[in-house]
PDB file with SEQRES, HELIX, SHEET and CRYST1 records, atoms N, CA, C and O in Angstrom:
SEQRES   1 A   87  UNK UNK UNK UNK UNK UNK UNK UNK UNK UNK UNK UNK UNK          
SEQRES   2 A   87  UNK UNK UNK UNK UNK UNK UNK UNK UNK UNK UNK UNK UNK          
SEQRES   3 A   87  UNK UNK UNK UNK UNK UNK UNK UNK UNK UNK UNK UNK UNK          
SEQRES   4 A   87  UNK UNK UNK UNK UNK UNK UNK UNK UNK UNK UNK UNK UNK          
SEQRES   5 A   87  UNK UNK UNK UNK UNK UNK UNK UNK UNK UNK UNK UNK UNK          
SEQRES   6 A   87  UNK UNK UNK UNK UNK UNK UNK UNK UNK UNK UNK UNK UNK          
SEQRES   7 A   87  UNK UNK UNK UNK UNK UNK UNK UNK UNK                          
HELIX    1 AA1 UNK A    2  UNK A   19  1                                  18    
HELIX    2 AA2 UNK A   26  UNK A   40  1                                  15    
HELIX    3 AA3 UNK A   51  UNK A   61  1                                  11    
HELIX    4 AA4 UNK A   63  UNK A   77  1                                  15    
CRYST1    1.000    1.000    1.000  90.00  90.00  90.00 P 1           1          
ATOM      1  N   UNK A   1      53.400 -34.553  51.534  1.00  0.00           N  
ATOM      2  CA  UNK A   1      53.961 -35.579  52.386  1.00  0.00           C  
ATOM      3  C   UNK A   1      53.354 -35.499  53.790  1.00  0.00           C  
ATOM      4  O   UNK A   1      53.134 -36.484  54.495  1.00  0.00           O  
ATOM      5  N   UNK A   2      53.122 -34.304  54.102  1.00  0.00           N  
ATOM      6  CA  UNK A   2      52.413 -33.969  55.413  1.00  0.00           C  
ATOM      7  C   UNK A   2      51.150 -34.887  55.919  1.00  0.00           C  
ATOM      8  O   UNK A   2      51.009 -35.558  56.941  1.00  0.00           O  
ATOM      9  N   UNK A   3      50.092 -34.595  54.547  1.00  0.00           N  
ATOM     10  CA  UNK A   3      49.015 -35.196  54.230  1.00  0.00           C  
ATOM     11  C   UNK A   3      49.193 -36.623  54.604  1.00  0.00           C  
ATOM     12  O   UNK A   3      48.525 -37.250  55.425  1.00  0.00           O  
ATOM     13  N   UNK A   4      50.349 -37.117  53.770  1.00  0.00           N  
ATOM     14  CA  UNK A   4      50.062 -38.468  53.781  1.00  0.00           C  
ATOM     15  C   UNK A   4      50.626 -39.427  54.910  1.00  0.00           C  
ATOM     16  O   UNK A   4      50.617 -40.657  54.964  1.00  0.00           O  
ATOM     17  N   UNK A   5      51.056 -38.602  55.685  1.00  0.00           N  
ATOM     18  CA  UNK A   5      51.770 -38.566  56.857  1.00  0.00           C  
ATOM     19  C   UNK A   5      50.339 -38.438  57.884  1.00  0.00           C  
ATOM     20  O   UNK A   5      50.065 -39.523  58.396  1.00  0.00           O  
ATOM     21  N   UNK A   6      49.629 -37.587  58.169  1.00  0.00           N  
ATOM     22  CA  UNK A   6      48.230 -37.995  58.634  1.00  0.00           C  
ATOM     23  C   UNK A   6      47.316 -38.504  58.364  1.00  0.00           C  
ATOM     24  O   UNK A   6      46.461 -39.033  59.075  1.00  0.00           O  
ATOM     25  N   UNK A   7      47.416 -38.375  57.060  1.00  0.00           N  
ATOM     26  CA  UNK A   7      46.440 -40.157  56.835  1.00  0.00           C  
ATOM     27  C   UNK A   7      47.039 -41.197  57.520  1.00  0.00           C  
ATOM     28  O   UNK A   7      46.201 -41.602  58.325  1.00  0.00           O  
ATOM     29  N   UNK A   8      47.950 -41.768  57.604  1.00  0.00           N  
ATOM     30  CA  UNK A   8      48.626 -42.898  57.943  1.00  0.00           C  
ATOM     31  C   UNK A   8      48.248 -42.894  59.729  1.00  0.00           C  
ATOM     32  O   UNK A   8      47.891 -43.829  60.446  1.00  0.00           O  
ATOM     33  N   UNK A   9      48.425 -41.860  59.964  1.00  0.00           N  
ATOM     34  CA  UNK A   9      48.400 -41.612  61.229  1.00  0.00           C  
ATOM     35  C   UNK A   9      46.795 -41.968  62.071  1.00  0.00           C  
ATOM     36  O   UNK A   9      46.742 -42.656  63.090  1.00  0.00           O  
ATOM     37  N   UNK A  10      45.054 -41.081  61.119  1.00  0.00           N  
ATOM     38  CA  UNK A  10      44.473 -41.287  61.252  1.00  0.00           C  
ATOM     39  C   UNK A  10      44.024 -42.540  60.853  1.00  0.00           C  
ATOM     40  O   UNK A  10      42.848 -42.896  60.935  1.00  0.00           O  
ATOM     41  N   UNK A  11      44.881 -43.174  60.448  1.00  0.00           N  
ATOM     42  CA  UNK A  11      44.259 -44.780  60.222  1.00  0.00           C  
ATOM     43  C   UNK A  11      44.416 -45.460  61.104  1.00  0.00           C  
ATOM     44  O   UNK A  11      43.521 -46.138  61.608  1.00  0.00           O  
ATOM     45  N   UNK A  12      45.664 -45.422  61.503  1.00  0.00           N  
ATOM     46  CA  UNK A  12      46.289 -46.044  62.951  1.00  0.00           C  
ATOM     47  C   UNK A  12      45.537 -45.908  64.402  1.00  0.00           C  
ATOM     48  O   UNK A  12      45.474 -46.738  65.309  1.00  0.00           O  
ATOM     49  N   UNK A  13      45.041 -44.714  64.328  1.00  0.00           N  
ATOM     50  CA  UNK A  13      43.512 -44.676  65.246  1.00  0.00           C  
ATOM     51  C   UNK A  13      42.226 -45.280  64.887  1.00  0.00           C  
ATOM     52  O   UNK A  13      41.481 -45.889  65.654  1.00  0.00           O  
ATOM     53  N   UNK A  14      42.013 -45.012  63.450  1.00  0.00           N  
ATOM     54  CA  UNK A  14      40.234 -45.826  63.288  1.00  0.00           C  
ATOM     55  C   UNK A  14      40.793 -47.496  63.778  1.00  0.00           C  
ATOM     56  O   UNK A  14      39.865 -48.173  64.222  1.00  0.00           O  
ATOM     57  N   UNK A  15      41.986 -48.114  63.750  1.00  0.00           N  
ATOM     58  CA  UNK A  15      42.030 -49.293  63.763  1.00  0.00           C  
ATOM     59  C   UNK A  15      42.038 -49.688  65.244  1.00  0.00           C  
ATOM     60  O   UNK A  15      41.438 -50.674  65.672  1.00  0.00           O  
ATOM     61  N   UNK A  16      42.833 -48.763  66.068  1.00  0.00           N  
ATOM     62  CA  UNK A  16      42.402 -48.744  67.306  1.00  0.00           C  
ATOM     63  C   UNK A  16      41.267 -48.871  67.940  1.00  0.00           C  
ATOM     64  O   UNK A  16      41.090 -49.771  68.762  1.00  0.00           O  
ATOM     65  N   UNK A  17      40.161 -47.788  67.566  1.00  0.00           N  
ATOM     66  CA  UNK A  17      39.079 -47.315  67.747  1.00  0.00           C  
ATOM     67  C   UNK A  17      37.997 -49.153  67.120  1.00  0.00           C  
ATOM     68  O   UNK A  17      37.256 -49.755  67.897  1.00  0.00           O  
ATOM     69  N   UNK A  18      38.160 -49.439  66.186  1.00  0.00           N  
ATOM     70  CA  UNK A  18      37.708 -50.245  65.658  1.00  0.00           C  
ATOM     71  C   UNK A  18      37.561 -51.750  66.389  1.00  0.00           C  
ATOM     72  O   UNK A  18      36.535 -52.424  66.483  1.00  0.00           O  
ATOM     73  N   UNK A  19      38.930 -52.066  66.883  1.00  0.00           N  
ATOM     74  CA  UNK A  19      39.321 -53.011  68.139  1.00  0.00           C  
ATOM     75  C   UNK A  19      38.665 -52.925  69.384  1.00  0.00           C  
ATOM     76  O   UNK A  19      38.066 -53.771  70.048  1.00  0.00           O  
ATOM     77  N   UNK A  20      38.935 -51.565  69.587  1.00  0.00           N  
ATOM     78  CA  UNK A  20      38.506 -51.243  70.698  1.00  0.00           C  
ATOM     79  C   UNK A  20      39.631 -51.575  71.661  1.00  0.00           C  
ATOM     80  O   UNK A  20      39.282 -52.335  72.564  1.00  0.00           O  
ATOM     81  N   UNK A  21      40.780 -51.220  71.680  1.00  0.00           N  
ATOM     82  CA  UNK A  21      42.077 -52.089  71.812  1.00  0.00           C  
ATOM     83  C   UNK A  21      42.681 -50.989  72.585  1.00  0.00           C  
ATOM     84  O   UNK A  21      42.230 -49.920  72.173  1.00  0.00           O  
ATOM     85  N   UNK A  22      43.538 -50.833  73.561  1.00  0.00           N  
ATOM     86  CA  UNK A  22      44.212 -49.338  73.916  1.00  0.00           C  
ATOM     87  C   UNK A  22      45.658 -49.852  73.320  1.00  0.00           C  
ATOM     88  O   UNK A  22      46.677 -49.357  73.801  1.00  0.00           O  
ATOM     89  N   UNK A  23      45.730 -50.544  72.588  1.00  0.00           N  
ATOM     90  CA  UNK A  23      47.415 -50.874  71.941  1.00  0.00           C  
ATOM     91  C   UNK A  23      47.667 -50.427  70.466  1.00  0.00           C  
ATOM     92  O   UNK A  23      46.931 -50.985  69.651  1.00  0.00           O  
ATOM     93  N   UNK A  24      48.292 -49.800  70.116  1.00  0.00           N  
ATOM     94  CA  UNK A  24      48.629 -49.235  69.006  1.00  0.00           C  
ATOM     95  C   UNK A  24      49.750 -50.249  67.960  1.00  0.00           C  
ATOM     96  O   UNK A  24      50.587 -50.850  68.632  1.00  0.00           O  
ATOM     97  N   UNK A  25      49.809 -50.407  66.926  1.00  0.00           N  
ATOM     98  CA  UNK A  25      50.530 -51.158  66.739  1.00  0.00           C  
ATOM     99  C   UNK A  25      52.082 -50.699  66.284  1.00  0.00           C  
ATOM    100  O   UNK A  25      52.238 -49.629  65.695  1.00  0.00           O  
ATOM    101  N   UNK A  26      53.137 -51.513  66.571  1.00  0.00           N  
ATOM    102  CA  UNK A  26      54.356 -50.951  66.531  1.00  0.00           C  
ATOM    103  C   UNK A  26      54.966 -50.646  65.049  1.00  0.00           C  
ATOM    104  O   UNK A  26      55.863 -49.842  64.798  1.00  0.00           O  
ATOM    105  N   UNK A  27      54.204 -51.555  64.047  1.00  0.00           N  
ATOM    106  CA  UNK A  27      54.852 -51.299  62.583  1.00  0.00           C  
ATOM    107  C   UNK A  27      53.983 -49.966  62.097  1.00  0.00           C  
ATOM    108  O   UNK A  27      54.594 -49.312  61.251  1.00  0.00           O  
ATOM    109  N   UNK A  28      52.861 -49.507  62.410  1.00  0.00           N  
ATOM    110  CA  UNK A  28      51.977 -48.323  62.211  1.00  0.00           C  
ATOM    111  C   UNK A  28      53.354 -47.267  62.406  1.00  0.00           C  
ATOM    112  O   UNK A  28      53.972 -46.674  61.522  1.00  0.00           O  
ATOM    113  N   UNK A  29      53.622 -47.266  64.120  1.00  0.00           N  
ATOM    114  CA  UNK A  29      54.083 -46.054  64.213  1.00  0.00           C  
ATOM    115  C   UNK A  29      55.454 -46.299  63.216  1.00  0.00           C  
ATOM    116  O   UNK A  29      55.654 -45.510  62.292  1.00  0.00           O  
ATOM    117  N   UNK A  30      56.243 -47.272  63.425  1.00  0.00           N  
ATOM    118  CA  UNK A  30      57.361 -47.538  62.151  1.00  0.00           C  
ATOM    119  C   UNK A  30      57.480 -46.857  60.991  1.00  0.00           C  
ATOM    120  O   UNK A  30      58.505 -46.301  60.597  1.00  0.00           O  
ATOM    121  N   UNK A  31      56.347 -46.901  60.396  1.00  0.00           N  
ATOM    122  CA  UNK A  31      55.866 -46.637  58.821  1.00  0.00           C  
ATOM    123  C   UNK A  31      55.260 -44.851  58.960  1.00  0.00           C  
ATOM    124  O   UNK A  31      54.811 -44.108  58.088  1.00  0.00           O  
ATOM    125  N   UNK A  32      55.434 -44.681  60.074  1.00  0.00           N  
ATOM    126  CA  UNK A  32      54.873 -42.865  59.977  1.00  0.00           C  
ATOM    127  C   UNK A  32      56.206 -42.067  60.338  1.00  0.00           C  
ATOM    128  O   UNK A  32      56.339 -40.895  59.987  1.00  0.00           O  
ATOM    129  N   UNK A  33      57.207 -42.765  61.068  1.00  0.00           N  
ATOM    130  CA  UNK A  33      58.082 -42.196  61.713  1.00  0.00           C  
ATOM    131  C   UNK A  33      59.491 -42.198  60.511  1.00  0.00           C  
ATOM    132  O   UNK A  33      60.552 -41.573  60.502  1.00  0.00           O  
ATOM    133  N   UNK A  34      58.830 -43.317  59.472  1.00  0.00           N  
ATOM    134  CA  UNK A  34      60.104 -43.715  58.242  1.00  0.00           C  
ATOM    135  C   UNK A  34      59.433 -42.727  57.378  1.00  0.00           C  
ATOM    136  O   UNK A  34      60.320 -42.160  56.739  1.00  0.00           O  
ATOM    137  N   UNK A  35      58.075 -42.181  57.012  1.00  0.00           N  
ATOM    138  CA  UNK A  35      57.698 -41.215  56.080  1.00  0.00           C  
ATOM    139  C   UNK A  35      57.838 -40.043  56.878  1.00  0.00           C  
ATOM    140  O   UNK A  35      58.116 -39.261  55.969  1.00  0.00           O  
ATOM    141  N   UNK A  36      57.850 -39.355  57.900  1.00  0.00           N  
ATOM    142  CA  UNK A  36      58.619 -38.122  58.490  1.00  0.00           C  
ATOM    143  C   UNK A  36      59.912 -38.074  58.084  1.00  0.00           C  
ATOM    144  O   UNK A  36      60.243 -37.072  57.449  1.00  0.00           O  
ATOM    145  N   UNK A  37      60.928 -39.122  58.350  1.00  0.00           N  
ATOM    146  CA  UNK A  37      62.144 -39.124  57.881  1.00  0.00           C  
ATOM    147  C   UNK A  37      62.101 -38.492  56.284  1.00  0.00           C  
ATOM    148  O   UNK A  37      62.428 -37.339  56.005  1.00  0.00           O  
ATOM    149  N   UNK A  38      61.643 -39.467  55.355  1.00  0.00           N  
ATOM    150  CA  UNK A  38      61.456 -39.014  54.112  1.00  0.00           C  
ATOM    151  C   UNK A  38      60.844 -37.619  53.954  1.00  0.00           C  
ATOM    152  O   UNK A  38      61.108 -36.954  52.952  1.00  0.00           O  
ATOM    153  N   UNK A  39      60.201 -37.253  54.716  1.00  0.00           N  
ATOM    154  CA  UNK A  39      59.634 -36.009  54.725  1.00  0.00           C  
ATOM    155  C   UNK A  39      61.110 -34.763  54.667  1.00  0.00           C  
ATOM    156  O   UNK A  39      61.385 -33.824  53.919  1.00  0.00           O  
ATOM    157  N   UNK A  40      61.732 -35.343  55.794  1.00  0.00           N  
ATOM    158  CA  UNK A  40      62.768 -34.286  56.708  1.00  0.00           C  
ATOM    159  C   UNK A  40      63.946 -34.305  55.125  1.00  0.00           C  
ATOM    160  O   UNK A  40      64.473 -33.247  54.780  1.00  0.00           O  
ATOM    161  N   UNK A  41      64.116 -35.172  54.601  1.00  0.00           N  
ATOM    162  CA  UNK A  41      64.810 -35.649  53.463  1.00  0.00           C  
ATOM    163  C   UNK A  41      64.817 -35.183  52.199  1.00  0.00           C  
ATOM    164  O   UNK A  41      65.703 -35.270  51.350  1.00  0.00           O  
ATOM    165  N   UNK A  42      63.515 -34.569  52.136  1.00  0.00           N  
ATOM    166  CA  UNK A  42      62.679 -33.850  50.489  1.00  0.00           C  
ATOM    167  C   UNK A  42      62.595 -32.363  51.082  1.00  0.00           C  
ATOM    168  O   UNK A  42      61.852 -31.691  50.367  1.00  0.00           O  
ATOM    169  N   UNK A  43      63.044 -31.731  52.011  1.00  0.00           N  
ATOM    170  CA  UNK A  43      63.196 -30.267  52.404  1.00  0.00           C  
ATOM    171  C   UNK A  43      64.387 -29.566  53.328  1.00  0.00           C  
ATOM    172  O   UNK A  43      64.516 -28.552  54.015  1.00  0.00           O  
ATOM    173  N   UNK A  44      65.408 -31.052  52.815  1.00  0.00           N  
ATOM    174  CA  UNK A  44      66.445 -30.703  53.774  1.00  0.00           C  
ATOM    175  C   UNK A  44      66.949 -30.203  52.747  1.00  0.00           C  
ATOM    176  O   UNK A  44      66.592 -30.566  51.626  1.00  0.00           O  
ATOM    177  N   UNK A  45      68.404 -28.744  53.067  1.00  0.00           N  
ATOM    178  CA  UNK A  45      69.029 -28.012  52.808  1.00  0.00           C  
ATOM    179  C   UNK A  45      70.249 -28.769  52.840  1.00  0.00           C  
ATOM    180  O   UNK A  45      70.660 -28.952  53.986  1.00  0.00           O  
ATOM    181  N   UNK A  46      71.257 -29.479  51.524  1.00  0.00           N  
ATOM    182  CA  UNK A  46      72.090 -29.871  51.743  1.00  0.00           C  
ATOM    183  C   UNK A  46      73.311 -29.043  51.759  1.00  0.00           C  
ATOM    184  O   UNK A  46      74.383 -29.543  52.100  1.00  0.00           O  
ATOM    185  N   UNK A  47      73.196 -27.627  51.359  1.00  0.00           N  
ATOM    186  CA  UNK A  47      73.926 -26.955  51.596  1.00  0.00           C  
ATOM    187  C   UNK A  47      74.574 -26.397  52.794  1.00  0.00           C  
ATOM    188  O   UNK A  47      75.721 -25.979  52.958  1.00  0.00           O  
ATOM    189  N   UNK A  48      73.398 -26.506  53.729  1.00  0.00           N  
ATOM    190  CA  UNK A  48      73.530 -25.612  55.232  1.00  0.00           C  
ATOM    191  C   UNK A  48      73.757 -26.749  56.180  1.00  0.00           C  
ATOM    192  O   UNK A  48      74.103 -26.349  57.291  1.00  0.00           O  
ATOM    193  N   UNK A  49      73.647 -28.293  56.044  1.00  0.00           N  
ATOM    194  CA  UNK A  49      73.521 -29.285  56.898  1.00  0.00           C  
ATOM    195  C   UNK A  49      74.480 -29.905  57.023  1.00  0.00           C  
ATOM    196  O   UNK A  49      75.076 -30.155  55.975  1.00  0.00           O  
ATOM    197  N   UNK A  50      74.881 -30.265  57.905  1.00  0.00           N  
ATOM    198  CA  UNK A  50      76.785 -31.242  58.234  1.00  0.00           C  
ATOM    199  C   UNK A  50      76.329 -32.723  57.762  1.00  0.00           C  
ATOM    200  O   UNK A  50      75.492 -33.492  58.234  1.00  0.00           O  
ATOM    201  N   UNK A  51      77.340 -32.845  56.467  1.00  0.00           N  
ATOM    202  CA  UNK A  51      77.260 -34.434  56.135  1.00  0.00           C  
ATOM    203  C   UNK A  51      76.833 -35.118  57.639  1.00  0.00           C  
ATOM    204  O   UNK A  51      75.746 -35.695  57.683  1.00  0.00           O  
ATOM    205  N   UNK A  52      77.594 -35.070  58.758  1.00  0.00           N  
ATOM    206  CA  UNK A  52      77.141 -35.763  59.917  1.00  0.00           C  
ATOM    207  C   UNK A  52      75.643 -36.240  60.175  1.00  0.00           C  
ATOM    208  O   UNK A  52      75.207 -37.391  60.162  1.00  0.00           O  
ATOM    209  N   UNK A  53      74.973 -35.045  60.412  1.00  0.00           N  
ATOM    210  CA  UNK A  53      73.490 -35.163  60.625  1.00  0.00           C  
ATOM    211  C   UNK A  53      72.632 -35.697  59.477  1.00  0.00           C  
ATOM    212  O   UNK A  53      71.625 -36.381  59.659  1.00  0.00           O  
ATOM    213  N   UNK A  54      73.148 -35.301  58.178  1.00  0.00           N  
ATOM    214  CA  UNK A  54      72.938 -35.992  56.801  1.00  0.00           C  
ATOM    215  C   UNK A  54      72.593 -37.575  57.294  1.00  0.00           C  
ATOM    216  O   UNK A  54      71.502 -38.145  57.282  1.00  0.00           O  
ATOM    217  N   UNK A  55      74.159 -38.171  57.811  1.00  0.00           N  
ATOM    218  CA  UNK A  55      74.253 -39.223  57.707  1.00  0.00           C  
ATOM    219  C   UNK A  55      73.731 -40.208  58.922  1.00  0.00           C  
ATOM    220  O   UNK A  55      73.746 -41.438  58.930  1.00  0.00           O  
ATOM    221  N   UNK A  56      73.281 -39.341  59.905  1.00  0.00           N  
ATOM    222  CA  UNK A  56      72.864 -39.650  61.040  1.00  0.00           C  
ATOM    223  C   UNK A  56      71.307 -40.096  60.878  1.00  0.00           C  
ATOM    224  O   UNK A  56      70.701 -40.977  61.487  1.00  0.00           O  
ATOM    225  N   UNK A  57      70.714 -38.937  59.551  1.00  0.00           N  
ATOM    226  CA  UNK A  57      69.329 -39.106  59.443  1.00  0.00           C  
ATOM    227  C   UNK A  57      68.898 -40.396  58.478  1.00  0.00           C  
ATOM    228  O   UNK A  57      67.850 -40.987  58.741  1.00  0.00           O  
ATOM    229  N   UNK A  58      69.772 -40.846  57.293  1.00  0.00           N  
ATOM    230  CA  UNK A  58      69.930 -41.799  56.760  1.00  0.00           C  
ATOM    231  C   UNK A  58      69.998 -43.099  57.719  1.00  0.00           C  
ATOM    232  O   UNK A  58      69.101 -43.940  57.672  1.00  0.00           O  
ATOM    233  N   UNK A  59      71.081 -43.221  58.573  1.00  0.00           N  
ATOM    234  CA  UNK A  59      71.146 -44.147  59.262  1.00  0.00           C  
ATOM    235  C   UNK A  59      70.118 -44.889  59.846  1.00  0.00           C  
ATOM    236  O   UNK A  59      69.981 -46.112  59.830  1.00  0.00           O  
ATOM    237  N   UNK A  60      69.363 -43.989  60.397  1.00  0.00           N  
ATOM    238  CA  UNK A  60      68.397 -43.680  61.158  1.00  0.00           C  
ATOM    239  C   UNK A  60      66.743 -44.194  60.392  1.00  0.00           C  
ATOM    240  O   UNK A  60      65.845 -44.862  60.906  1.00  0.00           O  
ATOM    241  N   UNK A  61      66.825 -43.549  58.954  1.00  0.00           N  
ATOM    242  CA  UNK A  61      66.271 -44.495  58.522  1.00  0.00           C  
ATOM    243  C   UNK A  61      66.133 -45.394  57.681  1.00  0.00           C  
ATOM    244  O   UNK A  61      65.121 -45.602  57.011  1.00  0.00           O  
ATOM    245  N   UNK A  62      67.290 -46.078  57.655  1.00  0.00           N  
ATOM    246  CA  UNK A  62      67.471 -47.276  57.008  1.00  0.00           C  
ATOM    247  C   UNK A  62      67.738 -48.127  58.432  1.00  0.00           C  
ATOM    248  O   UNK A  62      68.169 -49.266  58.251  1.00  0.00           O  
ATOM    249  N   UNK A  63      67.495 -47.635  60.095  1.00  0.00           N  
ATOM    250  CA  UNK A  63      67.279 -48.540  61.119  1.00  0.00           C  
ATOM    251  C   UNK A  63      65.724 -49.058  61.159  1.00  0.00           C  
ATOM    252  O   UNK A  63      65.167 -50.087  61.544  1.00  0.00           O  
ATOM    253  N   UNK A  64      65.304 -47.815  60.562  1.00  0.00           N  
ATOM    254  CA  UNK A  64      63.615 -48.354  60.574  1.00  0.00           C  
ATOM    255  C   UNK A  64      63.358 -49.140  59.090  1.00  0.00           C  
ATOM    256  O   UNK A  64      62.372 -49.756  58.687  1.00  0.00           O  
ATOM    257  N   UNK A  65      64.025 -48.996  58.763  1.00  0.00           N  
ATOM    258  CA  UNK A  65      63.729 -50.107  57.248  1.00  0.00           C  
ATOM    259  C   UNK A  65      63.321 -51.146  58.034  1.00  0.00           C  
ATOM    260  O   UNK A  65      62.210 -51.601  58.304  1.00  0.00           O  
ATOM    261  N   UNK A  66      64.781 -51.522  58.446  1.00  0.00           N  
ATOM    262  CA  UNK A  66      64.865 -52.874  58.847  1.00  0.00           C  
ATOM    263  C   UNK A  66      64.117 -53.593  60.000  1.00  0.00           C  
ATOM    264  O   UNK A  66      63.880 -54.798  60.094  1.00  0.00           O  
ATOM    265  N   UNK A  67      63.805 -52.619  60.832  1.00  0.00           N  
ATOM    266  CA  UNK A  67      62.995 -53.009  61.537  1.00  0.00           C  
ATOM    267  C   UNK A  67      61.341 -53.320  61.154  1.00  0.00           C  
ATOM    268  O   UNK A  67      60.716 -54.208  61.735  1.00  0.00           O  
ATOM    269  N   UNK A  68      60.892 -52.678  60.364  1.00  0.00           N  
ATOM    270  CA  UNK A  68      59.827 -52.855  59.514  1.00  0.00           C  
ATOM    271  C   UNK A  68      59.731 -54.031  59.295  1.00  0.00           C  
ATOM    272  O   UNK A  68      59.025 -54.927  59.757  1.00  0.00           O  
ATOM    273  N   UNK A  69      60.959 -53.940  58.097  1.00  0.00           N  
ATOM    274  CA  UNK A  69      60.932 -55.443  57.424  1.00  0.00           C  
ATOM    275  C   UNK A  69      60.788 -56.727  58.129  1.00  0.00           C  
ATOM    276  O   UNK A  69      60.075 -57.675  57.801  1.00  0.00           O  
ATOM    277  N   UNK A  70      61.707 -56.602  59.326  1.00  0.00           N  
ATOM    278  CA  UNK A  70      62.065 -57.579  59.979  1.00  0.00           C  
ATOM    279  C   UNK A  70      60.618 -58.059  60.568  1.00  0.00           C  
ATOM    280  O   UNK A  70      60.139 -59.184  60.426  1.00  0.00           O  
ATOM    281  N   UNK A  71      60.086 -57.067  61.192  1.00  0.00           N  
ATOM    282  CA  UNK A  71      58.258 -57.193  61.551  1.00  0.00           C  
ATOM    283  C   UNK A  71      57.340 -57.636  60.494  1.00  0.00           C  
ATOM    284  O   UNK A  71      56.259 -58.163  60.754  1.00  0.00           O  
ATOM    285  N   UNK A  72      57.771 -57.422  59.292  1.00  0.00           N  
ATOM    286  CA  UNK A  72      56.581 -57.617  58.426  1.00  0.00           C  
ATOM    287  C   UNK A  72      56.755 -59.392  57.816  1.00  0.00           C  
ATOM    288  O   UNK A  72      55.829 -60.137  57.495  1.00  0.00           O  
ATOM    289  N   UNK A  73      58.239 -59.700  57.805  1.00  0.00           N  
ATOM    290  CA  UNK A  73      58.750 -61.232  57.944  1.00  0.00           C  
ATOM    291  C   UNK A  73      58.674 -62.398  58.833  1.00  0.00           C  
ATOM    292  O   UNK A  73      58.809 -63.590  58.558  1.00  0.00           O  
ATOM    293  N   UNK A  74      58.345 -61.613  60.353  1.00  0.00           N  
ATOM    294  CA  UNK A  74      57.767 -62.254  61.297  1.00  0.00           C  
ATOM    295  C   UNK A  74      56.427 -62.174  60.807  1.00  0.00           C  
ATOM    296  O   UNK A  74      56.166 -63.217  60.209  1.00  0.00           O  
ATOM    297  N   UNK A  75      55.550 -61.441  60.809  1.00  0.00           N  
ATOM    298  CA  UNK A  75      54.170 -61.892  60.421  1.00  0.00           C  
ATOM    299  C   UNK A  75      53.786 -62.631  59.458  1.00  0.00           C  
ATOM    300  O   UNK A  75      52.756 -63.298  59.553  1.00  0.00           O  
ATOM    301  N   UNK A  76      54.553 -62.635  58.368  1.00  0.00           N  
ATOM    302  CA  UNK A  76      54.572 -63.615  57.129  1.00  0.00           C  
ATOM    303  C   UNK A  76      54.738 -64.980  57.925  1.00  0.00           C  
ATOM    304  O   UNK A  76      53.955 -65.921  57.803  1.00  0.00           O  
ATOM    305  N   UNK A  77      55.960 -64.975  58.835  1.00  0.00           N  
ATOM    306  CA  UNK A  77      56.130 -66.620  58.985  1.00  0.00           C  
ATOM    307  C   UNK A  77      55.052 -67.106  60.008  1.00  0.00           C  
ATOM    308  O   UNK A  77      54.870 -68.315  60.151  1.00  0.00           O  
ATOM    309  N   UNK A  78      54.347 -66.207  60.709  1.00  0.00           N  
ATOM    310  CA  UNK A  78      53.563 -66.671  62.243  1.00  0.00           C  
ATOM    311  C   UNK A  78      52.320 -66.906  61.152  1.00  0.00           C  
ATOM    312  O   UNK A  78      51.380 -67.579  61.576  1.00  0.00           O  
ATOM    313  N   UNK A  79      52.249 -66.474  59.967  1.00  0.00           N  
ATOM    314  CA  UNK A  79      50.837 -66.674  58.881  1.00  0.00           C  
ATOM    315  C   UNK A  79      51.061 -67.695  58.439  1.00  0.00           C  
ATOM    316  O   UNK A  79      50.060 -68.360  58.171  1.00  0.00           O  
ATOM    317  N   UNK A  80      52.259 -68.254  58.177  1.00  0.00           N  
ATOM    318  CA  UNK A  80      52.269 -69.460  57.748  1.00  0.00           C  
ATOM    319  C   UNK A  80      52.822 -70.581  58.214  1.00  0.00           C  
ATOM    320  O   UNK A  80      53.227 -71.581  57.622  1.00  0.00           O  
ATOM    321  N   UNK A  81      52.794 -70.323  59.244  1.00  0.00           N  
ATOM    322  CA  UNK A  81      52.885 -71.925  60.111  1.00  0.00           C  
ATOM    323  C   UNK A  81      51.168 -71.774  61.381  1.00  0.00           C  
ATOM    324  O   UNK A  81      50.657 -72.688  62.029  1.00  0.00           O  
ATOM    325  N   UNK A  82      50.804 -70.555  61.317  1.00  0.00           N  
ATOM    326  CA  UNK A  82      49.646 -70.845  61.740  1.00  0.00           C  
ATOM    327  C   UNK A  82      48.985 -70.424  63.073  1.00  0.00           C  
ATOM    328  O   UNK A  82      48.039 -70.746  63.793  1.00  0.00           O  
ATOM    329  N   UNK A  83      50.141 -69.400  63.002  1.00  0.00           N  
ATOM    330  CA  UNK A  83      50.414 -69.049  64.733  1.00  0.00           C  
ATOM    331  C   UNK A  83      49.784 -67.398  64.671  1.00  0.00           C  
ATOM    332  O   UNK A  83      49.910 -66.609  63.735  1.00  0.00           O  
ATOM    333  N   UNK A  84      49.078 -67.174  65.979  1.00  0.00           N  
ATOM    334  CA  UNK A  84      48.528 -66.165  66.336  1.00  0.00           C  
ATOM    335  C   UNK A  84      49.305 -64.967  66.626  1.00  0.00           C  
ATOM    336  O   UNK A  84      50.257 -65.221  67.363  1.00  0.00           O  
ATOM    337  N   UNK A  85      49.209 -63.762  66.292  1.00  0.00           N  
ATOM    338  CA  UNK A  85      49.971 -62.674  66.752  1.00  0.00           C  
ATOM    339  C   UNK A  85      49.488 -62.476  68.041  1.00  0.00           C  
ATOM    340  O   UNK A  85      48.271 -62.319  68.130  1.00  0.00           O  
ATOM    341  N   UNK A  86      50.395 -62.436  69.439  1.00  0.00           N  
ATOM    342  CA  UNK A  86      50.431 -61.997  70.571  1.00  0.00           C  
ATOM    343  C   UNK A  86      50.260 -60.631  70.823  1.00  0.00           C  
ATOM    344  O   UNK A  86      50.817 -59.590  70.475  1.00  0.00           O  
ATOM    345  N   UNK A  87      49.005 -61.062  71.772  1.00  0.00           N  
ATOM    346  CA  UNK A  87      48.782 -59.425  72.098  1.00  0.00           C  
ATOM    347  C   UNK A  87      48.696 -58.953  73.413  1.00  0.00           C  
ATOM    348  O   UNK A  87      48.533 -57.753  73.629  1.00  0.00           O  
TER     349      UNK A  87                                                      
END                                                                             
């Protein structure tokens, strides 16, 4: 998960690098920060951990679901009515 957690990461730079752009994009970091979560999720100790923080970390990312989504639905609709992503 680590791995694929820096891949994601080093991609998010060649695309930078590629632009030539100093702006990073916000669903990149989204999508690295929701597979850390999943990461924290596949080596958490449910024995030693307070449902609380359990549920805090869930929350947390099912906030970035949605925010994802919600970004990836705006770009769908600005694609199809024809409109440029602001940069």
């Amino acid at each position: 998960m680590t791995l694929l957690i820096a891949m994601e990461f080093k991609h998010s730079i060649l695309i930078v690098t590629k632009r030539q752009q100093n702006i990073i994009q916000v669903k990149t970091v989204i999508l690295v920060s929701m597979l850390a979560l999943a990461r924290k999720f596949i080596i958490l100790d449910i024995h030693v951990l307070e449902a609380a923080k359990i549920a805090a970390l869930a929350l947390a990312l099912v906030a970035l679901g949605a925010v994802y989504w919600l970004m990836r639905e705006r770009d769908a609709w600005n694609m199809e009515h024809g409109k440029q992503e602001e940069v």
